[in-house]
C-alpha positions in Angstrom: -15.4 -2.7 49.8 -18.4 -5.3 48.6 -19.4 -2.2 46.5 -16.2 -2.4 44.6 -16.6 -5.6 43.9 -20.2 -5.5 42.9 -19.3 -2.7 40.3 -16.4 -5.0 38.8 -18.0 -7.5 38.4 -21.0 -5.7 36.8 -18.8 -4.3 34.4 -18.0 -7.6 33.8 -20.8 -9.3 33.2 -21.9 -5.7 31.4 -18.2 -6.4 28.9 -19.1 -10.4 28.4 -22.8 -9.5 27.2 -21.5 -6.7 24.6 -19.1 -9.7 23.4 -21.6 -12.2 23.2 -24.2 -9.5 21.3 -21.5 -7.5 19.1 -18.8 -10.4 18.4 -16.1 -8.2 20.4 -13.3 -9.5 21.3 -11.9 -9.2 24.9 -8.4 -9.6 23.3 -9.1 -6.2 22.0 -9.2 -5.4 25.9 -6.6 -7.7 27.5 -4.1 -7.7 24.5 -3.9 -10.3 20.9 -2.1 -12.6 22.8 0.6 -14.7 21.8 1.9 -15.5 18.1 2.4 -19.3 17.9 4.2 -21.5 15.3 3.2 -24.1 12.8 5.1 -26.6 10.9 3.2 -28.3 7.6 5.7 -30.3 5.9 8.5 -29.8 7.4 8.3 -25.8 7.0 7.6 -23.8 10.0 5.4 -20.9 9.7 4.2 -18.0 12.2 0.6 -17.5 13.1 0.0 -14.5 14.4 -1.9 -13.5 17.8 -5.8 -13.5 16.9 -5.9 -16.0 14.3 -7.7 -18.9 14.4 -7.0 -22.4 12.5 -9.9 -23.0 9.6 -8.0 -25.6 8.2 -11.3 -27.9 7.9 -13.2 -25.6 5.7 -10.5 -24.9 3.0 -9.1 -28.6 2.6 -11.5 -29.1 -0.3 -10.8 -25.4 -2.0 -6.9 -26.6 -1.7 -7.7 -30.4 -2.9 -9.7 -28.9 -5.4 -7.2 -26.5 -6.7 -4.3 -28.7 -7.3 -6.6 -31.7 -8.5 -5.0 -32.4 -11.9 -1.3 -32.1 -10.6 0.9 -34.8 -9.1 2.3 -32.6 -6.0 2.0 -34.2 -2.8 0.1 -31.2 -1.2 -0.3 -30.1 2.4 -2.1 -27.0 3.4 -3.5 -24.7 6.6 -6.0 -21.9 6.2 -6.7 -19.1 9.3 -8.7 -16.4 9.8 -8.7 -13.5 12.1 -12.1 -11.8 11.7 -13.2 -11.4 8.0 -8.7 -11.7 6.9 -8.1 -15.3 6.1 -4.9 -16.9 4.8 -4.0 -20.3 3.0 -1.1 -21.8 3.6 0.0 -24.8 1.1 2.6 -27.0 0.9 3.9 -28.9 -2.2 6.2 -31.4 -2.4 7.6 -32.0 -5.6 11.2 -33.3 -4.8 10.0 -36.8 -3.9 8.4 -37.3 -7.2 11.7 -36.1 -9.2 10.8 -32.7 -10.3 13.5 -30.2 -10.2 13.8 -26.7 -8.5 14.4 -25.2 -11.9 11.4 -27.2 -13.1 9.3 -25.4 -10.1 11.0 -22.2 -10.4 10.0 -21.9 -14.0 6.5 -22.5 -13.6 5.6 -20.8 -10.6 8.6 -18.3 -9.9 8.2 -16.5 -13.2 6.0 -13.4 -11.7 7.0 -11.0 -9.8 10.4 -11.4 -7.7 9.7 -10.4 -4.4 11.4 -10.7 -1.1 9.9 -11.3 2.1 11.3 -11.4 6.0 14.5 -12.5 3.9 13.0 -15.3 2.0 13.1 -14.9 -2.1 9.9 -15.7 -4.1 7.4 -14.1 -6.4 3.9 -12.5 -5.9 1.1 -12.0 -8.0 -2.3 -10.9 -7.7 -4.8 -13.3 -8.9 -8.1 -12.4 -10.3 -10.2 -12.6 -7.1 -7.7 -9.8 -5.8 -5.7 -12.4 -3.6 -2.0 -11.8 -3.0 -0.2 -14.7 -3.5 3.4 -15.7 -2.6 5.4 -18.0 -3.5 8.9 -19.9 -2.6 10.6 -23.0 -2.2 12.6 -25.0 0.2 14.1 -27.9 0.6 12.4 -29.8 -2.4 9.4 -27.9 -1.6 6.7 -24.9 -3.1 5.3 -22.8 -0.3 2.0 -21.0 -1.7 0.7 -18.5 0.9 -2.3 -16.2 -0.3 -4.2 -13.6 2.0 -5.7 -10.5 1.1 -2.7 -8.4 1.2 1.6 -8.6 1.4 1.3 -7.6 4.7 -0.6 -9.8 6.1 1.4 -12.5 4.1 4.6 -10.9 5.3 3.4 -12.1 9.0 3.1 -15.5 8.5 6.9 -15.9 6.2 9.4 -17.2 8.9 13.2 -17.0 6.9 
């Protein structure tokens, strides 16, 4: 019996080494874990298992990126190993801008629908897919590296 329990818990300490050295993840082992929910502005959003919240170090690229415009914006970036997604918020309906207003200048791409929610995609220059939508008064940018991963962050 205490040899059992020697060899599991070498393997152990032989599985948390290889992690520490090789940046795998024991999730990979025990499972992703659990998909949670956020809410930014009002607008609830899945974030699925094995991501992790980098909201800190894209504040300034989402600052920086809607400098010159008058939206009140909110955002949330994750990452789940070298995948990372921006979530942004912008509220335009408190500052008397109208839907059609919004629609027309940042609903004019592609019309796409995702998980039941109508917007438009694009692909900007850096290769990012970007989608778009609004609700309630709001624009909801979410950019990753691909519709799919987008897809799993759209709640309807």
């Amino acid at each position: 019996m205490n040899k059992k329990i020697l060899t599991i818990f070498t393997l152990l300490i032989v599985i948390t080494s290889i992690s520490a050295v090789s940046a795998f993840d024991l999730g990979d082992l025990f499972g992703p874990g659990e998909n949670q929910t956020t809410t930014i502005d009002g607008i609830d959003f899945n974030i699925p298992a094995g991501y992790e919240n980098h909201t800190d170090e894209i504040k300034d690229n989402v600052s920086e990126m809607f400098k010159d415009e008058i939206y009140n914006v909110t955002g949330e970036g994750y990452a789940k190993g070298s995948t990372g997604v921006m979530i942004a918020v912008l509220n335009y309906a408190d500052i008397g801008i109208s839907d059609e207003d919004i629609a027309a200048q940042f609903l004019s791409d592609t019309p796409t629908t995702i998980n039941g929610v109508n917007g438009s995609s694009l692909t900007d220059e850096t290769g990012a897919y970007i989608f778009n939508y609004q609700k309630d008064g709001k624009l909801v940018v979410i950019s990753s590296d691909s519709e799919k991963t987008v897809s799993e962050f759209v709640i309807a």
